[in-house]
N, C-alpha and C positions, 0 to 999 in steps of 0.2 A: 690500335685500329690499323687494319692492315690497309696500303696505299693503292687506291684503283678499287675498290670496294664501294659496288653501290649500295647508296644507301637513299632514303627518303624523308621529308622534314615539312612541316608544316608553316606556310607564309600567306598572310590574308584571305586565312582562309581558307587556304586550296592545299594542295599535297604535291609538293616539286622533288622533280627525278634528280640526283645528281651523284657525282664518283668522288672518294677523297684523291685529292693534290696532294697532299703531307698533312702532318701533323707536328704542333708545336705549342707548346704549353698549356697542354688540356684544350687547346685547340685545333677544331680541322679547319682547314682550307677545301672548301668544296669548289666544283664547277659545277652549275645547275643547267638542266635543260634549255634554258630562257641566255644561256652564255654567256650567264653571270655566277663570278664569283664571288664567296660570301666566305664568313668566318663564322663558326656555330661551335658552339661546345658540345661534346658527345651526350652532355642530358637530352637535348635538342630534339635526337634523332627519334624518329617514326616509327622504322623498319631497317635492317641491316640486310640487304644480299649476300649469300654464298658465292657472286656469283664477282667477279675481277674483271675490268677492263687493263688494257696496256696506256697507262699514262704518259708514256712517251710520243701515239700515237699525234696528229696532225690533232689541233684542239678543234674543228670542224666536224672531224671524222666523232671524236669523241663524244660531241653535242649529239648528230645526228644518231649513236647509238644509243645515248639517254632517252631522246624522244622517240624511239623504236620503242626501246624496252616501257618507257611512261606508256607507250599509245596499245601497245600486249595488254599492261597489267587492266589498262581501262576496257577492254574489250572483255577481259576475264570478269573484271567487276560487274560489267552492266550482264553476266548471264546470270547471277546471283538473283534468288527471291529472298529477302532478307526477312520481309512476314512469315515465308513459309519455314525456313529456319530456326524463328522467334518462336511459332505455336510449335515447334517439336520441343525444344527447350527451355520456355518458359520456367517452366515448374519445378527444373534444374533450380539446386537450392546451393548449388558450388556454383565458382568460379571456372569458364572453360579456359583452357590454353589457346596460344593460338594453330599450331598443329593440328590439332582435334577437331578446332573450328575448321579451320581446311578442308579437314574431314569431311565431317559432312558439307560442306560446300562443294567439292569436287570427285570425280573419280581418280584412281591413281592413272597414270604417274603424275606425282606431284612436284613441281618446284617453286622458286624463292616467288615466281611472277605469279604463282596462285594464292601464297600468304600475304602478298602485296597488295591483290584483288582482293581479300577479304577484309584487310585494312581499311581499303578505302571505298568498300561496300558499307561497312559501317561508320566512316567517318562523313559521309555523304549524304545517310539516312540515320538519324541519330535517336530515330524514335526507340527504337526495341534493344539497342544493344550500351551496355556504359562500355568502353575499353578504357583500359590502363595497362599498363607494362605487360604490353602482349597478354592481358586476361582479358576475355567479354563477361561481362556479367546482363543478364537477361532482366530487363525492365516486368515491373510485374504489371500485368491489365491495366491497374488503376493507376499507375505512373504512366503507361503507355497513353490511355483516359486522357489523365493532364498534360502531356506534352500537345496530344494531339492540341486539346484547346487553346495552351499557350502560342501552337504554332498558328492557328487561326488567328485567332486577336492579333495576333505580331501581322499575318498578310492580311486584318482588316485595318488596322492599325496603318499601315502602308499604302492603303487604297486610301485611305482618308486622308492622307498626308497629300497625298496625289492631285485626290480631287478638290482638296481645301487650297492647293499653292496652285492649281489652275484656275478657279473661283477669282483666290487674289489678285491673279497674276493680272487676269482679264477683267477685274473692275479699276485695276492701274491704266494698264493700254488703251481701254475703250471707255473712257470718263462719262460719255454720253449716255451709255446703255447700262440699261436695266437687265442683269443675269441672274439666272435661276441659281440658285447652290442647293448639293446635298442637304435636306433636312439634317442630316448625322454633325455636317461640317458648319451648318448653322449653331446646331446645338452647341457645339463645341466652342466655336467664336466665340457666341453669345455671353455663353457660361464666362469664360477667360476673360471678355471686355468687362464684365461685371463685375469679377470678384478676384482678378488679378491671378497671382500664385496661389493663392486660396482655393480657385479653383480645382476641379479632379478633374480636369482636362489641359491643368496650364502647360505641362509638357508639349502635350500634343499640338497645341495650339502655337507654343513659342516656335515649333521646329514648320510650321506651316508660316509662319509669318517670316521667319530665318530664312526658309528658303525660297517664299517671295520677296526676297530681298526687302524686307518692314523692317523696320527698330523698333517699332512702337504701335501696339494698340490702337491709339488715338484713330484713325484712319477708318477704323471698323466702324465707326458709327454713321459715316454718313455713306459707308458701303452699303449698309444695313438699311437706311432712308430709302436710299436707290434702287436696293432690291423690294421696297417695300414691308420690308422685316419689324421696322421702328418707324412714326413719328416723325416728324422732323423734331418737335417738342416731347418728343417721350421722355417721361418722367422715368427715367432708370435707378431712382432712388428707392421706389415702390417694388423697383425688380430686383436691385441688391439687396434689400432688406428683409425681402420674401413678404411682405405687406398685405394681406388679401384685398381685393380689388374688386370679389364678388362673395355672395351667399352661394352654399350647396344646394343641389334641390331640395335636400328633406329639412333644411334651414325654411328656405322659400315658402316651401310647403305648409310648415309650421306658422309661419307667421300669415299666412292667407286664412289659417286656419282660427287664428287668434284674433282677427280683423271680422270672423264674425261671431264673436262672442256673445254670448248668451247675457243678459242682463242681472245675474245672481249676484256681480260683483258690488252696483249697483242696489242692491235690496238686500246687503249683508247688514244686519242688527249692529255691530260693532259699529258703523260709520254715522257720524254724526250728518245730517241731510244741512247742506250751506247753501244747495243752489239759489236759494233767493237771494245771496248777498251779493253784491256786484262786484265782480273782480276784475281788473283786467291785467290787460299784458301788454310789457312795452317793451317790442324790438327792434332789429333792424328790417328794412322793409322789406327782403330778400329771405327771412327766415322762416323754415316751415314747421321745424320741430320746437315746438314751445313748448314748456318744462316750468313753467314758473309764472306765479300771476300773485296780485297781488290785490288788498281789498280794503280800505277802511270806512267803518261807521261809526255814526253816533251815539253817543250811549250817554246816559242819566249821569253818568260820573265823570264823561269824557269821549275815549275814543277807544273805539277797539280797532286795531292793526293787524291785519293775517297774510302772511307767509304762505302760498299754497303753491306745491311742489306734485306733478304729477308721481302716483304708485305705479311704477314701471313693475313691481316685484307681486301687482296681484295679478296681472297678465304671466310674467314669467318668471318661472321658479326657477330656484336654483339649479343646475345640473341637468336641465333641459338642453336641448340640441341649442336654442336661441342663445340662452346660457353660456354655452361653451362659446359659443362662437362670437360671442359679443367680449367674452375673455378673454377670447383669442387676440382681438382685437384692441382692446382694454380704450378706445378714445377715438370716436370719430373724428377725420380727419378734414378741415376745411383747406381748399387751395385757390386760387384764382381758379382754376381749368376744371377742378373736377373739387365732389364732396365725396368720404367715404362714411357712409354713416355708421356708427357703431353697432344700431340696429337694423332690422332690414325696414326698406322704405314705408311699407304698410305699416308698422308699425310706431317708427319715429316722426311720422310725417303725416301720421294718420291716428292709430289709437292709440296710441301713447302718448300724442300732443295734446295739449289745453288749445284747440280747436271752439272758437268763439261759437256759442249758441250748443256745442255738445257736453255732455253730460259726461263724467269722468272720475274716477277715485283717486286720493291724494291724499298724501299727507301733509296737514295744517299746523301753524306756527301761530297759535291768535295770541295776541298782547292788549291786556287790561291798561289802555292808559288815562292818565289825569289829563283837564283839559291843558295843561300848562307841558305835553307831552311825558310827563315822568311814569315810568311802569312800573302797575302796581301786580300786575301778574298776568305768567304766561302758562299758556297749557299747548301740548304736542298730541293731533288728537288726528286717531283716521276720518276721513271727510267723503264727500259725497259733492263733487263743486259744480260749477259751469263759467265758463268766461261770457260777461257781459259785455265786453268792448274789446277791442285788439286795437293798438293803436302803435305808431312808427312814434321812435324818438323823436323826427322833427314834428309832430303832432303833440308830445307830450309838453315838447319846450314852448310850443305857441299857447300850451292850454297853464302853462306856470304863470303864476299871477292873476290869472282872469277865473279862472274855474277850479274846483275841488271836484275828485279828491287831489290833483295833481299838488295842487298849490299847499296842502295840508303835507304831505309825503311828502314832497321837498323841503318843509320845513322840518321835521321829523329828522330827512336824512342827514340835512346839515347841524343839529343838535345829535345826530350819531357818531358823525365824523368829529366834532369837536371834543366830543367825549373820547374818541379813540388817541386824537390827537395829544391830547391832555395824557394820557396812560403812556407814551412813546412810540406810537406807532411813527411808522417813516410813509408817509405817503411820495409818494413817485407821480409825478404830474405831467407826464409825456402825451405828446400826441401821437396818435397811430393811423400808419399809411393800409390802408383797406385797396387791396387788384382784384379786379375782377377783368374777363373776359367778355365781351357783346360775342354775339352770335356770329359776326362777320369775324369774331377771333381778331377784332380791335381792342388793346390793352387801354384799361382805363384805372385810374387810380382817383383815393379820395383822401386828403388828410383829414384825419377825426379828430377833434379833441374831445378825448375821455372824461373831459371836466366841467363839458355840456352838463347845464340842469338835470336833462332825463337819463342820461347816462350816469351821472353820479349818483341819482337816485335809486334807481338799480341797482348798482353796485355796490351800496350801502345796507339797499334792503336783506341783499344777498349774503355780504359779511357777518349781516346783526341774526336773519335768520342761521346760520351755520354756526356760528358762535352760541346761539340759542342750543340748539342740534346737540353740540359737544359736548355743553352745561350739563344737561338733558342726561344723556352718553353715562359721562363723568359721575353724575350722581346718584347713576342707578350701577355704577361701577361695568360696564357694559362696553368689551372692549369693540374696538372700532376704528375706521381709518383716519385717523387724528395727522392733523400734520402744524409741525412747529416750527419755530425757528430763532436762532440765538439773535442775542444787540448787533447790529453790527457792528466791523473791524474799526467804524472810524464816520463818527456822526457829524456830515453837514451842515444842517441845517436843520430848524424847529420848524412845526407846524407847515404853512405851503410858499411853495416856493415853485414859481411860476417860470423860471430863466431857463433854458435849455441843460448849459454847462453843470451846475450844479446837480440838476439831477439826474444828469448822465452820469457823470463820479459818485453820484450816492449810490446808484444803482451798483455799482463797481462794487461797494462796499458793504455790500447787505451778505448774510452769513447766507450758509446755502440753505434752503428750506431742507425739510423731515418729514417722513412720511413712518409714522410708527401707529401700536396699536393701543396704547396708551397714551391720555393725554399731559403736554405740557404748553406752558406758555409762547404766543404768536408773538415774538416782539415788533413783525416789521407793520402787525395790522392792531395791536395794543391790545388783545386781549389774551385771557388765560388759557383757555380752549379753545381750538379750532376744529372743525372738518367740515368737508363737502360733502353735500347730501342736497343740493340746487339743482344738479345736473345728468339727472342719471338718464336720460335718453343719449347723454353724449359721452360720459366718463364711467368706467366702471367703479371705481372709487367710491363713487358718488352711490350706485346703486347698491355696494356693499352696505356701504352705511346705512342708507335709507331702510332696507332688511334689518338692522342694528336695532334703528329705533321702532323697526315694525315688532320686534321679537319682545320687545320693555314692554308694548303695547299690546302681545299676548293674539298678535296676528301671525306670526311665522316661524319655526323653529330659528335659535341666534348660533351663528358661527363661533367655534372657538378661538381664543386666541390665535391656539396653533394653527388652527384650520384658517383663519384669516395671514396670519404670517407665511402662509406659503402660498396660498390663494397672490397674496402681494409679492411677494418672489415671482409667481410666475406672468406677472402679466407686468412686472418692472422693464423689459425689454421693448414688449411693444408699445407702452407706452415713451418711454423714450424715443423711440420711431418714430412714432405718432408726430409726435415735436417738433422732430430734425426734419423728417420727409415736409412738414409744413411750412419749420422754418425757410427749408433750402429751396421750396418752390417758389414761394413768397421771392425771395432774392432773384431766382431765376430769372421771372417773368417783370421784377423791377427793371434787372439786365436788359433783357430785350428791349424794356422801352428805352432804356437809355442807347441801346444800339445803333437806333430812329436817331438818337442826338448827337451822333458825333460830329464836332465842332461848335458845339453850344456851349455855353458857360452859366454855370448852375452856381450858387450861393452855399457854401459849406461853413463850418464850423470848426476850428484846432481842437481835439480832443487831448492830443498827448507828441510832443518833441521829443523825438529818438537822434540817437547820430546819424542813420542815412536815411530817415524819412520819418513823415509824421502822419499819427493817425488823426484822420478828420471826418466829422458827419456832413454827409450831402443833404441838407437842411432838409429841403422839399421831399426827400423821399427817404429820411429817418434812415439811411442807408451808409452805414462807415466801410469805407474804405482807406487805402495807403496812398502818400503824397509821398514823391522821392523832394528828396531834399536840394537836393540842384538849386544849392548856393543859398538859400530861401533863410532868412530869417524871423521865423516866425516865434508866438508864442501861444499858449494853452490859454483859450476864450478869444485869441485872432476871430474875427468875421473876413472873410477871404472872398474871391470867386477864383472857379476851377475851371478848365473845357475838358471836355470829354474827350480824349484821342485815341481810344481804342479798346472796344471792348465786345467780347466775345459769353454767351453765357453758357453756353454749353460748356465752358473750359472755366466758367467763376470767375474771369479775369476780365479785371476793367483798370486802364489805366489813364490818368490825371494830370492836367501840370495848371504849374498857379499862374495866370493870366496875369 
């Protein structure tokens, strides 16, 4: 390469003028317009000049004829219409040189400062032309098409970077005020706070927060409060999860429309007519969708016992928009702040409930018994009911002992439970912390014990009906949502066991339940068969099944195996949701009250001694947490007290030290 030869080279981007110094092992020594010198290898180069300066000259003199000749060749370049040149050869199916391009870019006479101009005519507007080693080749429409867009999105892409790191920048600086942002750059946030890298905006979002100088996420959410975007308490678990939070309209619609149903369901031959028998229901006082009642009378040989479960599935069919949408759903969702019901309102809380004094279809669970309680036969039979009484568990417990039928079903239930007992069942005897919210959005809690009279009688009735169900199921070979479970890893304790510790480790130790379409044995509740078929305003599971035994019963076409094994595949997700979203509100909003108590000292329990801390239960609020170990000698069933010294619920973290 000859010495004093301009030549030109690509740096950040741009196209710099500059003449070789020497050459020295496959290297030049350039001086660049900019009067700087560089070392480039000859692959490097851009464009070569014919054209030689005197390297000997003053290095000033030299510069300033580089940026002459730079400041020509750009003046040449900006007379170039590079579209008008594209639509003449487009259609060109060769490679052009670069002479020829000249060509037509210029009239003669030609020199090195017009192939220079055309260099960087297309290195400048990159839509229409590819070059390489002095060839252009002509983009065709549809590449041209997509560049254009890719080059949009890249300048929308940049506006939002823009307007999202001014957003930022200005809910750092001005703490006080409330600022509007881009809906675009909400979106984007949003998305990114919720679902991390998982996100399809995390890119965009990390390099907005990088260059409002963030490290972290965290910060958005109470941006987000401030601009009135979130809650202070929003439940962002319902948003990561994607959880529905409403019905569609033609859902809405549907169920308004079911709400005035015609009486045929009511006047169907199949249904045996029970409204004279007295049934009632025993809830929490706060419950509006009732599902279950229960009835017993006297009979010449004893007692008969009935099981009455409202028919969700003669109001809605399978495959119905309700249908889908209550699958979608697969488990109404209870929380302190809010309920999600799994049906829409009119329906769970209206015609689908066992509503005292309304008339209703169901299907009945009646039990032939001796007067000494032993059954002598059961029959599963479509019904025709009416609730005669609704009454609150603390109602049922004041009427145990004094009146029937309570005092009768309580006895029944605990001759159920001993019987389960007896088979290996593991009963778990905990009490549970019930949050609700008042309307002033004052947090209120209640510890329950599940082992109240009226409560276990419920929960009995519920077992022996469902176990009924599966039997039922089972022997008509009729598959269904059966759920099992093995012995567990490592057996406690027999029969009940009233002490915390104990059955907090047994609990540890119970195999994972099953959820198949075939039945096997329940070890943790002692019997051979199990499913739920109690609950179908709130579980889908439940209203599978109940379709199950309607089909034995010659009222409804029955799902297949298969068709149930993917049916339960698909609605395995939300219900897990379903779970975790309640579990972790549940915690939440314990959080918050404990927020109220920092510096209070609350009564905990040692669950488990690790090296640098131990897990322990904060008694009163059935709530485990981590104890650092700072020195602490403790041990597994310690009764202790903690203080509270710091904790936050939006972030899950609460921290403890032992008083």
């Amino acid at each position: 390469m000859k010495i004093g030869t301009i030549v030109e080279y690509i740096d950040q981007q741009k196209i710099i003028t500059a003449v070789i110094l020497s050459e020295k092992k496959d290297k030049l020594k350039l001086l660049n317009e900019n009067s700087r010198e560089v070392s480039l290898s000859e692959k490097r180069l851009l464009h070569v000049s014919q054209v030689c300066l005197d390297v000997t000259q003053p290095r000033n003199h030299l510069i300033n004829q580089l940026k002459t000749t730079a400041q020509t060749r750009g003046q040449l370049s900006d007379q170039i219409d590079i579209f008008d040149i594209w639509e003449i050869l487009h259609e060109e199916s060769e490679n052009i040189d670069l002479s020829a391009m000249t060509v037509f870019c210029f009239d003669p006479p030609l020199c090195c400062d017009h192939e220079a101009a055309v260099i960087r005519a297309v290195f400048y507007d990159r839509l229409y032309f590819k070059f390489n080693q002095n060839c252009f080749s002509p983009f065709t429409p549809a590449q041209v098409d997509a560049k254009k867009r890719q080059i949009q999105e890249a300048e929308k892409r940049d506006r939002l970077i823009q307007q999202g790191v001014a957003w930022l920048t200005a809910m750092q600086t001005e703490p006080e005020k409330s600022i509007d942002a881009d809906p675009d750059v909400l979106e984007c946030l949003k998305d990114y706070y919720l679902f991390g890298n998982d996100s399809v905006h995390a890119s965009l979002a990390r390099q907005m927060l990088k260059n409002a100088g963030l490290t972290t996420p965290d910060p958005l959410f109470q941006f987000f409060v401030r601009s009135k975007v979130w809650d202070v308490d929003e439940n962002v678990d319902l948003l990561s999860l994607g959880i529905p939070t409403r019905f569609s309209q033609q859902v809405t619609a549907a169920g308004r429309l079911l709400s005035s149903f015609s009486t045929r369901v009511y006047q169907d031959q199949d249904r045996k007519d029970l409204t004279q028998v007295p049934l009632i229901t025993i809830d929490g006082q706060s419950t509006l969708d009732y599902d279950d009642a229960i009835s017993l009378e006297n009979t010449d040989q004893g007692y008969r016992l009935g099981i009455h479960i409202i028919d969700v599935g003669a109001y809605i069919k399978s495959g119905d928009p309700i249908d889908m949408a209550a699958r979608e759903r697969a488990s109404s969702i209870y929380m302190p702040d809010d309920k999600l019901p799994m049906l829409p309102a009119d329906l769970s809380d209206d015609l689908c409930s066992l509503k005292q004094g309304e008339i209703r279809p169901a299907i009945s669970t009646m039990i032939q018994m001796s007067r000494f309680f032993e059954i002598r036969d059961v029959q599963i039979i479509p019904s025709i009911i009416q609730v005669h009484h609704q009454m609150s568990y603390m109602e049922a417990n004041l009427l145990n002992g004094k009146d029937d039928p309570i005092t009768s079903l309580h006895k029944i239930a605990t001759l159920l439970r001993e019987k389960r007992l007896k088979a290996g069942a593991v009963q778990i005897t905990l009490p549970e912390v019930n949050v609700w919210l008042e309307d002033n959005k004052e947090i209120r809690y209640a510890k329950v014990d599940r082992e109240n009279p009226s409560r276990m009688l419920v929960s009995e009735m519920m077992i022996f009906a469902n176990s009924l169900m599966a039997k039922f199921l089972a022997d008509h070979q009729m598959p269904a949502v059966f759920r099992s479970q093995p012995p567990p890893s490592q057996r406690l304790f027999n029969g009940i066991e009233t002490a915390l510790l104990p059955n907090l480790m047994q609990r540890r130790h119970l195999s994972r339940a099953m959820v198949t379409t075939t039945p096997q044995p329940h070890s943790g509740l002692g019997v051979k068969a199990y499913t739920t078929a109690t609950s179908p305003i709130r579980r889908y599971h439940d209203l599978l099944t109940q379709r199950q035994i309607k089909a034995v019963l010659g009222l409804n076409p029955a799902y297949s195996k298969k068709d149930l094994e993917e049916i339960l595949q698909a609605v395995s997700v939300p219900m897990a949701n379903a779970g975790r979203v309640q579990g972790a509100r549940k915690r939440y909003w314990l959080l918050k009250l404990l927020e109220s108590m920092r510096g209070d000292s609350v009564d905990a329990l040692v669950l488990e001694c690790h090296r640098d801390h131990y897990n322990i239960l904060l008694k009163e609020f059935m709530l485990e947490a981590r104890l650092p170990s700072s020195g602490l000698k403790l041990k597994q069933g310690d009764a202790i007290q903690v203080t509270v010294q710091h904790v936050d619920a939006r972030r899950n973290q609460l921290s403890l030290f032992c008083v």
